[in-house]
C-alpha positions, 0 to 999 in steps of 0.5 A: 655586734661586729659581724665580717660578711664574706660575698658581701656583694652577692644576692644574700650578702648584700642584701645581709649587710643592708639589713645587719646595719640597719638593726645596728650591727657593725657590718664589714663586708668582705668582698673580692674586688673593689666594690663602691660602698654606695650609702652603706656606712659600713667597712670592707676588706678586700679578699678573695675566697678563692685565693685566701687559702691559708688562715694567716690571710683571714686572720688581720680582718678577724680581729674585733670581730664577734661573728662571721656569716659566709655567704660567698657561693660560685654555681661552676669553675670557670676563668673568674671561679673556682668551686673547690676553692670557694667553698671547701678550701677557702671556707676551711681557712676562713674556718681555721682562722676564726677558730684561732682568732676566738671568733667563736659564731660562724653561720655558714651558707650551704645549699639544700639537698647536698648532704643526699646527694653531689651530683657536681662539684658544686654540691661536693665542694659545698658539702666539704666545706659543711664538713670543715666547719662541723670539725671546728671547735666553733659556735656553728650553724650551717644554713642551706637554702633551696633556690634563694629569690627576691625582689634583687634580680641576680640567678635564678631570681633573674632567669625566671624573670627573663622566662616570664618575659617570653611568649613562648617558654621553653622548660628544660627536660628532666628538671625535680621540684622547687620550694623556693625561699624568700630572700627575706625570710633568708635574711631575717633567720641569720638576724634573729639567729645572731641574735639569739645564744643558741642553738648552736652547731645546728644545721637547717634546710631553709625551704618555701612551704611549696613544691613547684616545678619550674613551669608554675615558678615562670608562671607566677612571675607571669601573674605579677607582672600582669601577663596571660598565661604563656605557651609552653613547650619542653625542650628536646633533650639534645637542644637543652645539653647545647645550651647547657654546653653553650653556658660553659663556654659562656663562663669560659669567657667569664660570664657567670650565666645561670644555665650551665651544666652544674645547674642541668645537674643540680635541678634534676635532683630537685631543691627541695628541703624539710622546712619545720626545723628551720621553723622551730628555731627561728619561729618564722613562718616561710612565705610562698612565692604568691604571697610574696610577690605580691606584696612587692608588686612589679614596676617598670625597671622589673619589666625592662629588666625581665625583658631585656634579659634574653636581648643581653645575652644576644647582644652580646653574641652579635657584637662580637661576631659582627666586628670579628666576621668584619675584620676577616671580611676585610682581608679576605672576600672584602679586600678589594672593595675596602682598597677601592674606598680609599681610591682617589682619596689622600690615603691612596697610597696607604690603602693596603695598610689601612685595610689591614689595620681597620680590620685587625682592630675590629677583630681586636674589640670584638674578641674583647667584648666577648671577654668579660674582664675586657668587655667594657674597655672592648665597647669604647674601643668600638665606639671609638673606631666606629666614631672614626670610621664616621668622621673619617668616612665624611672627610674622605668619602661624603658621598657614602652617606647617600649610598642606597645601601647606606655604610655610613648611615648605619655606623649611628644604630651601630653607636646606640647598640654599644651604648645600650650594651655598656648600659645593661653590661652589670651583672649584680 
């Protein structure tokens, strides 16, 4: 078959598409950005969910196509997302389109529980977009899923990883249950039901065979990766809403973490499904989380990753204030000792100048570092008038690379601490 994956670059679409080509479909992903294709031989379109609003955008990549499965999901609207968009009004054109084009197989991702309960806009938007599909004169199945892991860390998958990293964990109050679902199991239901010539306009809850807390999910990823039990401690309501409100801000700047507030709102309801359905029409018996780390035990790249998880974050908090408080230093409380390093040097006469451009420009990189469409660029820039400051500082004042306080000797930690953030700076 020819299948088109929409958020092919996300945790269940890529990992679909790896599995599609291998079985020997023809996959085409569609994806919202350039995204390099690596050893996949398939084909992609770019598209964005969020912007293709009308059929007619849909309608030139559905052509040849024999299926469609939309994995394309965003957690809360954002500077980069937009929840409406994605998964109500971008679905229903997508929808529109298949319908129009004879593209009669839709599977649809939604999530579990969102037919009981919209305590956001993620789950009403999801909800929405369920609704569109079911008034299609389509072939369609709707799959929601509970909290989706797997060995590919991204989400959820990732944040319990990081927790588990941590000697002492923090629960979040008022969180319900978990069963959580194996990316596997997921994967291996849209295969066997693209396989299949029915059932159709069927929707099913795809739930691991447990009910967890949160606590005993961090807890068993502590077991994989070999570590004692840890401390645990809740923690108070107000601190929890802050760093739920401090997430927001995050996806304001365009950074996509997993605690924010749709997510507060989502887990109290709890992610919990009816599993037998799901059972019954594909014959698969769902794994539990134990069983399936285990079969998968953890290496090296999954400890640095669970433990650098809650240093990124960090990072990229310190860098911005760092070259920010730096430049508003410099031109207030710092003016006259940064005048006074170029005193008796060839910039003497241009001090004033330099102080202020030096500090309009560290103001300048770090605020896009904390940018996420510009961090990258932010970092070179950084590393690139910290290189100066370093060459410069050797020409004009040698003598400060045997200051006690040392001012040029730190520029090098300095360099090593942007590179390590360009190294960790993906998200998927």
């Amino acid at each position: 078959m020819i299948v088109l994956i929409t958020g092919a670059s996300g945790l269940i679409g890529s990992t679909l598409c790896a599995r599609l080509a291998a079985e020997g479909h023809e996959v085409v992903r569609a994806v919202r950005g350039r995204t390099p294709n690596g050893l996949f031989q398939g084909r992609s379109v770019v598209i964005d969910m969020a912007r293709a609003l009308e059929a007619e955008d849909w309608l030139p990549h559905l052509r040849g196509v024999d299926a469609v499965v939309n994995c394309a999901g965003v957690l809360q609207d954002s500077a980069r997302e937009n929840t409406r968009n994605v998964h109500a009004t971008g679905a229903s054109a997508l929808f529109a389109a298949c319908e129009r084009a004879g593209v009669r197989r839709v599977i649809h991702f939604s999530a579990v529980g969102v037919d009981r309960e919209q305590p956001s806009a993620f789950s009403a938007s999801k909800l929405a977009g369920d609704h569109a599909l079911m008034e299609r004169d389509l072939n369609w199945l709707i799959l929601r899923p509970s909290v989706v892991l797997g060995r590919p860390a991204f989400g959820a998958s990732a944040l319990f990883r990081g927790l588990a990293a941590l000697p002492l964990v923090p629960a979040m109050p008022g969180t319900g249950l978990l069963q959580v679902v194996q990316l596997d199991d997921v994967v291996s239901t849209v295969s066997i039901l693209l396989g299949r010539q029915g059932p159709f306009r069927l929707t099913l809850e795809l739930a691991g065979p447990e009910a967890l807390t949160m606590s005993e999910v961090v807890a068993r990823y502590r077991q994989w990766f070999g570590w004692g039990r840890a401390k645990e401690f809740v923690l108070p309501g107000w601190m929890a809403a802050t760093l739920y409100r401090l997430g927001d801000v995050a996806g304001l700047l365009g950074w996509r973490p997993p605690i924010r507030t749709n997510a507060a709102k989502e887990i109290a309801r709890g992610a919990t499904g009816a599993l037998e359905p799901w059972k019954l029409a594909t014959g698969l018996q769902p794994s539990s989380l134990a069983s399936a780390l285990a079969a998968s035990p953890p290496t090296v790249q999954e400890r640095w990753f669970a433990r650098l998880y809650f240093v990124k974050p960090a990072i990229f908090v310190v860098l911005p204030f760092f070259w920010i408080a730096t430049g508003i230093i410099s031109l207030t409380t710092g003016w006259r000792s940064g005048v006074e390093l170029l005193l008796n040097t060839a910039f003497e006469p241009l001090a004033s100048p330099a102080v202020v451009a030096g500090a309009l420009a560290d103001m300048v990189v770090g605020a896009m570092i904390a940018w996420r469409p510009a961090s990258q660029v932010g970092l070179w820039g950084a590393i690139s008038i910290s290189s100066f400051y370093a060459i410069a500082g050797t020409i004009l004042r040698p003598d400060l690379w045997n200051e006690p306080l040392g001012p040029l000797m730190k520029i090098l930690p300095i360099l090593v601490l942007h590179f390590c953030a360009l190294a960790i700076l993906e998200e998927r």
